[in-house]
C-alpha positions in Angstrom: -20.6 7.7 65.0 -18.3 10.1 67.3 -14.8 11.4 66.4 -14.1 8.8 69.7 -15.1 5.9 67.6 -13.3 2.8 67.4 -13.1 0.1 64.7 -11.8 -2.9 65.2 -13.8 -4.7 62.4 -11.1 -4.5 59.5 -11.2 -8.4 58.3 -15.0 -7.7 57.6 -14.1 -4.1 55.0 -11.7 -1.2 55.4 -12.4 2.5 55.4 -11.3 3.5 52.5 -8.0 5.5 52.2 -8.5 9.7 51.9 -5.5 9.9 49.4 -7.1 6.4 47.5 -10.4 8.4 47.5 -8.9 11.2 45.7 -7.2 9.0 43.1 -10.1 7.6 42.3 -12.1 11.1 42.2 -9.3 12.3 39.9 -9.4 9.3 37.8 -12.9 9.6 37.4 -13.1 13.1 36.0 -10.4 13.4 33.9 -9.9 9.5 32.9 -13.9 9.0 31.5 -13.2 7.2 28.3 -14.2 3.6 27.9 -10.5 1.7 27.6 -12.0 0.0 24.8 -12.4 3.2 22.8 -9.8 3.6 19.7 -10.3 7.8 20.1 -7.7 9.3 22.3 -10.2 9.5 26.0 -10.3 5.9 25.3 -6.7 5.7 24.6 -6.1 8.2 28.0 -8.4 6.0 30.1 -5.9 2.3 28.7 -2.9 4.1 29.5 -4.1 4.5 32.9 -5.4 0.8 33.3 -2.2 -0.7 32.2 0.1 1.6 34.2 -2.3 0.5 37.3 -1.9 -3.1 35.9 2.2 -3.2 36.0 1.9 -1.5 39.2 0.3 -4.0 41.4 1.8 -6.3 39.2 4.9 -5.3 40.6 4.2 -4.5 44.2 3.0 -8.2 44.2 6.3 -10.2 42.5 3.2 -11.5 39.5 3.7 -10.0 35.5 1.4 -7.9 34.2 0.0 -10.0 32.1 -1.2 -12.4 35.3 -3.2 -9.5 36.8 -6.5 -9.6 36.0 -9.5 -7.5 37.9 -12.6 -8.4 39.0 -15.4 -6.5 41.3 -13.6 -8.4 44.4 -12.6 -11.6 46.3 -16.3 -13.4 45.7 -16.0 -13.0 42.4 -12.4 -14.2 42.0 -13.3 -16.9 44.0 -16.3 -18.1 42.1 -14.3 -17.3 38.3 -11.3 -19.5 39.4 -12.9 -22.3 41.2 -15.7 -22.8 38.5 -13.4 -21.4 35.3 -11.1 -24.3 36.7 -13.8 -26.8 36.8 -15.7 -26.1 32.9 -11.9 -25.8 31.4 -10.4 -29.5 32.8 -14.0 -31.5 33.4 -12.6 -33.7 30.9 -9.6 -34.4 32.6 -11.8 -35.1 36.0 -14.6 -33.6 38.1 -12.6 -34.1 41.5 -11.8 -31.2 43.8 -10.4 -30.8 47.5 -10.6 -27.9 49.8 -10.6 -27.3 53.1 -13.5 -27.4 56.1 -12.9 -23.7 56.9 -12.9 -21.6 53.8 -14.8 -18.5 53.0 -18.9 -18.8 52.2 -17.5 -17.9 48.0 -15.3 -20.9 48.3 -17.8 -23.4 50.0 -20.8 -22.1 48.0 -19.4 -22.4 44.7 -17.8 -25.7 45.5 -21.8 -26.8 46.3 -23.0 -25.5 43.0 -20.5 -27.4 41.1 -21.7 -30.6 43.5 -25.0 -29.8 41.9 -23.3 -30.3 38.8 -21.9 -33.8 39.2 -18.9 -32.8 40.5 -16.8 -34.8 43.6 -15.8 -32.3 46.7 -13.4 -33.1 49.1 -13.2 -31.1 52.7 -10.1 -31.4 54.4 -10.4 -31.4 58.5 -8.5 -28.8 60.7 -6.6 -29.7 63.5 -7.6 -27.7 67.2 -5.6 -24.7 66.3 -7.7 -24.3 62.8 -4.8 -25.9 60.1 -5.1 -28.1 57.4 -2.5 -30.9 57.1 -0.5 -31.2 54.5 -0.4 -35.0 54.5 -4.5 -35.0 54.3 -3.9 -33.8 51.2 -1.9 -36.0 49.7 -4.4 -39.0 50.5 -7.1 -36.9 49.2 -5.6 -36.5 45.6 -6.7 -38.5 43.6 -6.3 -39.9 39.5 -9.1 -37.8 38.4 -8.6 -34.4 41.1 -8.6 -31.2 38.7 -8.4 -28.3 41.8 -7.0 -27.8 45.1 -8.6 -24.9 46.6 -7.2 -23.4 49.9 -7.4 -20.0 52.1 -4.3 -18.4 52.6 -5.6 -17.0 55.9 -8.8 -17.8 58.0 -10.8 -14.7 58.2 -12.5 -16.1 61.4 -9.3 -17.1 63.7 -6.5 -16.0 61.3 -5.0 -19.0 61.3 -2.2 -19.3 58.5 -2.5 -22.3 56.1 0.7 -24.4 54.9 0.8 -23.1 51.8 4.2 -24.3 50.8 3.9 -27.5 52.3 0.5 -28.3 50.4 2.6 -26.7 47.3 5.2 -29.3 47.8 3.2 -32.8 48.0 1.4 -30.9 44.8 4.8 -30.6 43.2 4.5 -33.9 42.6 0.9 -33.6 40.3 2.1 -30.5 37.8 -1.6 -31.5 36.1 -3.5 -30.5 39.5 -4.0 -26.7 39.5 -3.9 -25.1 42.7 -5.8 -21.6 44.1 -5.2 -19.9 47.1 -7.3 -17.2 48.6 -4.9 -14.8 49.7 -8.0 -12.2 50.7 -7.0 -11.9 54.3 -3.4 -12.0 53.8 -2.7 -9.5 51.3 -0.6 -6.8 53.4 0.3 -8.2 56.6 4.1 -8.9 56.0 3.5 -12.4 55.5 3.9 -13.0 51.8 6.8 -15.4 52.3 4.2 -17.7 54.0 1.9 -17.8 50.8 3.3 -16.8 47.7 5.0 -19.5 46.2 6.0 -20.8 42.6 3.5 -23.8 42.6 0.3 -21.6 43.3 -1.4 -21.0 39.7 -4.2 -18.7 41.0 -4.4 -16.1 43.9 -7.6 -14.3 45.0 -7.6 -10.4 46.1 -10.3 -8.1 47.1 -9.4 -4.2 46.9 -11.8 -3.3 50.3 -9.8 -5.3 52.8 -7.0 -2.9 52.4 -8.4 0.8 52.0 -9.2 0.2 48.5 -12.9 1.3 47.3 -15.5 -1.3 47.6 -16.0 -3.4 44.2 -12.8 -3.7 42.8 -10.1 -6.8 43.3 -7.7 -8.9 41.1 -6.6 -12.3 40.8 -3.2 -13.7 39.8 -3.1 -16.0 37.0 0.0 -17.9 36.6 1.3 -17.6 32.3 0.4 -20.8 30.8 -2.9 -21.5 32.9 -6.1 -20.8 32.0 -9.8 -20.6 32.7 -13.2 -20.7 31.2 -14.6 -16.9 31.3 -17.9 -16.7 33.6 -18.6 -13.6 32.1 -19.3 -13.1 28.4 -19.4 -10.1 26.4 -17.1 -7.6 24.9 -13.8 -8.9 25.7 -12.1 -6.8 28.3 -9.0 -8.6 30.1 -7.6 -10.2 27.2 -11.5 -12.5 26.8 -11.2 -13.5 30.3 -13.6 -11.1 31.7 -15.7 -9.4 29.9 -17.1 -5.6 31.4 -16.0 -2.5 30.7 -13.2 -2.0 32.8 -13.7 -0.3 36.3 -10.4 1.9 35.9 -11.0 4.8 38.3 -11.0 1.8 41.2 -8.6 0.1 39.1 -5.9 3.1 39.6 -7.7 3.9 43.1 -6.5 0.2 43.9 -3.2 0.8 42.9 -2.9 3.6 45.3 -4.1 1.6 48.3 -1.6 -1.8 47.3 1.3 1.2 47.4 0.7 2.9 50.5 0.1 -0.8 52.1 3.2 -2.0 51.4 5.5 1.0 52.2 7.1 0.4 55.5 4.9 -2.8 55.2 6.8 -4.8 58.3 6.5 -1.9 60.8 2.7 -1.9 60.0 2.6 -5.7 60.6 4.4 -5.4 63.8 2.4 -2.6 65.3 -1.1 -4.9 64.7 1.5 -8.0 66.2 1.7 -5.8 69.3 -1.9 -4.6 70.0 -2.8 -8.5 69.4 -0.6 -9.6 72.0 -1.5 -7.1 74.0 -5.4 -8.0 74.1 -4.4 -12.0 74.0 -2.4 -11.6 77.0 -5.3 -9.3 78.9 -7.8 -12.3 77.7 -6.1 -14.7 79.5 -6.2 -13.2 82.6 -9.5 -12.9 82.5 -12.3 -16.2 83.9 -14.9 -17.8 81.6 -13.3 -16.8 78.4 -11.9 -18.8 75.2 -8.7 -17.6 72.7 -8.7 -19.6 69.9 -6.3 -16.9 67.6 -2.7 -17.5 68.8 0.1 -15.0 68.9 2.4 -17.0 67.0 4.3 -17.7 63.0 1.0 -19.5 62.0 -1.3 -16.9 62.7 -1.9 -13.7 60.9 -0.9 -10.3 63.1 -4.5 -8.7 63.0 -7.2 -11.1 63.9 -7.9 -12.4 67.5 -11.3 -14.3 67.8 -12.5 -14.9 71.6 -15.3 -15.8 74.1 -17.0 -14.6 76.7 -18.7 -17.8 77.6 -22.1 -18.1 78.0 -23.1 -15.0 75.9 -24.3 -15.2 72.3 -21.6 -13.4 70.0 -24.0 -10.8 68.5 -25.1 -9.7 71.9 -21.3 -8.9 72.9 -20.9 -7.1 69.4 -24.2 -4.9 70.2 -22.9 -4.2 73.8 -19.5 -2.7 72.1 -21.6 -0.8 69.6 -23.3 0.9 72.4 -19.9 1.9 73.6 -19.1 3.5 70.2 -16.4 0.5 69.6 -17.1 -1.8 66.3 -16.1 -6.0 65.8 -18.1 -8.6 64.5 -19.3 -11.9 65.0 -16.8 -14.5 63.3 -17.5 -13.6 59.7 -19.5 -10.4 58.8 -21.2 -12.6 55.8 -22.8 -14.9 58.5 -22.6 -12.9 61.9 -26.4 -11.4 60.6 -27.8 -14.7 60.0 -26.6 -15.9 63.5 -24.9 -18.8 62.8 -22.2 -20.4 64.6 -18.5 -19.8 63.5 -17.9 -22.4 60.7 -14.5 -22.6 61.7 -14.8 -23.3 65.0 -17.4 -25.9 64.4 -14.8 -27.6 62.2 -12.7 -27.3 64.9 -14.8 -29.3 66.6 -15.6 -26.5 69.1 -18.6 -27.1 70.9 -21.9 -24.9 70.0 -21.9 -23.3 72.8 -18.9 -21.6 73.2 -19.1 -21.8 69.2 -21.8 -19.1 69.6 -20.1 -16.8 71.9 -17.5 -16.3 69.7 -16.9 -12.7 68.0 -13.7 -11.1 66.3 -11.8 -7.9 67.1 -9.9 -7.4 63.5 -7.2 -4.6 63.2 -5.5 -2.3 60.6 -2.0 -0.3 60.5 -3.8 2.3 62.0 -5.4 1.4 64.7 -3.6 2.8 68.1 -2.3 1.8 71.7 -4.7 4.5 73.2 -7.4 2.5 71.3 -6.4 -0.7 72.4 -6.4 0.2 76.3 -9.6 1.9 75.7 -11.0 -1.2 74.1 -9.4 -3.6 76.9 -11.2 -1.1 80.0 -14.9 -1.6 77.9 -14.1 -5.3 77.5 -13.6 -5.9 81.2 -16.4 -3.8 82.0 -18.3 -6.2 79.8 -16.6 -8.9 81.2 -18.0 -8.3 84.8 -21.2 -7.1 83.2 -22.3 -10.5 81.8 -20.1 -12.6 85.0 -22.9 -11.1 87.4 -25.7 -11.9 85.0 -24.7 -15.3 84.6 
């Protein structure tokens, strides 16, 4: 990869932070001791864990006792929609979530089918969005979970949080997760963070964290069965000896995202306008992110129509520039975008669908640059067809 390289694949990972890198480094060599140990490296290596603990804790509105970390959002995923499901199955084995959510989310809810338990998936509307009023005639006596994304990481759509939190205002019993993955430093916290939620998913690589390392919030009062047994760590919730140099290396990252937070937020707002409005202009194509409140600022997922996604992705590579396909943990099986398809998109243009996904530091010059390979490609694949 040259020094000319563009990345425009953020949603999928992030690269990792220099000053985040040397956190960890630092924490690493001089932080060695198991947190677990009673001698004073042990004692060294707590005192960092904790402090990392209040910090995020902090940046994020939760206590420190709701933070709890995990390797990332999968895991997260998987520990709060099954820990939910062991803990309350004998209060009901009913769950709802939604037709677009992430492969952890849909996969674990089919293991737990497997298991006897009742999913329900609600639809999307044309623009991606759930409706809040689906979900209130999917509850029923014996639903346990409501499991939602905060944002689609295919068409960064924003789900109604606080309207699904307020029909569920009305069942205290129900507990209700949200997988805030995608939305975790985008100036949009006032659109998913709210009183009623009792679990929240985050996953340290989607902002310039190392790979490996994530949290989740858990709201005081809930709780959930631990998936992973052993020594104890994380107050019996998950055991492991404790990842702290990503743990403090994490801490760094959730800092320097949300200093001058909004100004980041706006800058992706403007580079995503930008492309959306050059898109338009341009024949044969398909927008289905939207430059407006109920979409995230850094994801804009597009067409050329008539061309596979992968084969537009590979034609940018060539060029140095990197996006994906709809979701990097399906774009190398080739499948179609799972959102779209619940979208009721047809296959076709389904399959021609790839995502640009941007950072706080992505640039204008990159942009234009992207936009003069784009209609190069554009024209490319017009003449072919």
């Amino acid at each position: 990869m040259g020094k000319n390289m563009i990345y425009f694949d953020n949603s999928a990972t992030t690269k990792i932070e220099e000053s985040v890198l040397q956190t960890y480094n630092a924490a690493s060599l001089n932080y060695f001791g198991n947190p677990s140990s009673l001698h004073k490296l042990g004692l060294k290596a707590y005192e960092l864990l904790e402090t990392s603990r209040k910090q995020i804790a902090q940046l994020m509105g939760f206590k420190p006792y709701e933070v709890v970390f995990t390797s990332g959002g999968t895991e997260g995923n998987n520990w709060i929609i099954k820990g939910t499901a062991f803990k309350k199955r004998e209060f009901g084995k009913h769950i709802i979530t939604t037709s677009i959510e992430h492969p952890s989310v849909m996969n674990s809810m089919h293991q737990l089918e497997e298991l006897g338990y009742e999913v329900t998936y609600l639809p999307v509307d044309k623009t991606g969005h759930v409706s809040a009023s689906d979900l209130k005639d999917a509850i029923r006596d014996d639903t346990i979970l409501v499991s939602t994304m905060a944002v689609n990481n295919e068409i960064g759509s924003i789900q109604p949080i606080h309207e699904m939190a307020r029909v569920l205002d009305d069942y205290p019993n129900i507990s209700y997760h949200v997988d805030g993955t995608q939305a975790i430093g985008k100036n949009i916290d006032d659109k998913f963070i709210d009183s009623r939620v009792d679990f929240y998913t985050f996953s340290g690589h989607k902002f310039h964290a190392p790979r490996g390392i994530g949290f989740i919030y858990m709201k005081s009062g809930k709780q959930l069965e631990p998936l992973m047994a052993g020594g104890g760590q994380e107050k019996n919730l998950r055991s492991g000896t404790e990842n702290t140099p990503a743990i403090a290396a994490m801490a760094k990252a959730l800092r320097l995202l949300k200093d001058n937070e909004a100004q980041k937020a706006e800058k992706m707002l403007k580079l995503k306008s930008e492309l959306i409005n050059h898109i338009e202009g341009l024949s044969n194509t398909h927008v289905f992110s939207k430059i407006s409140d109920d979409f995230a600022p850094h994801i804009i997922c597009f067409t050329i129509d008539g061309v596979r996604g992968e084969t537009v992705v590979h034609t940018f590579e060539d060029r140095d520039i990197y996006i994906s396909t709809t979701s990097a943990c399906s774009s190398k099986k080739g499948l179609e975008s799972s959102t779209l398809k619940a979208m009721s998109t047809p296959e076709k243009v389904a399959t021609s669908a790839f995502r640009v996904s941007l950072d706080e530091n992505n640039t204008e010059a990159e942009m234009k640059k992207f936009i003069k390979n784009l209609d190069q490609i554009h024209d490319h694949f017009q003449i072919l067809n």
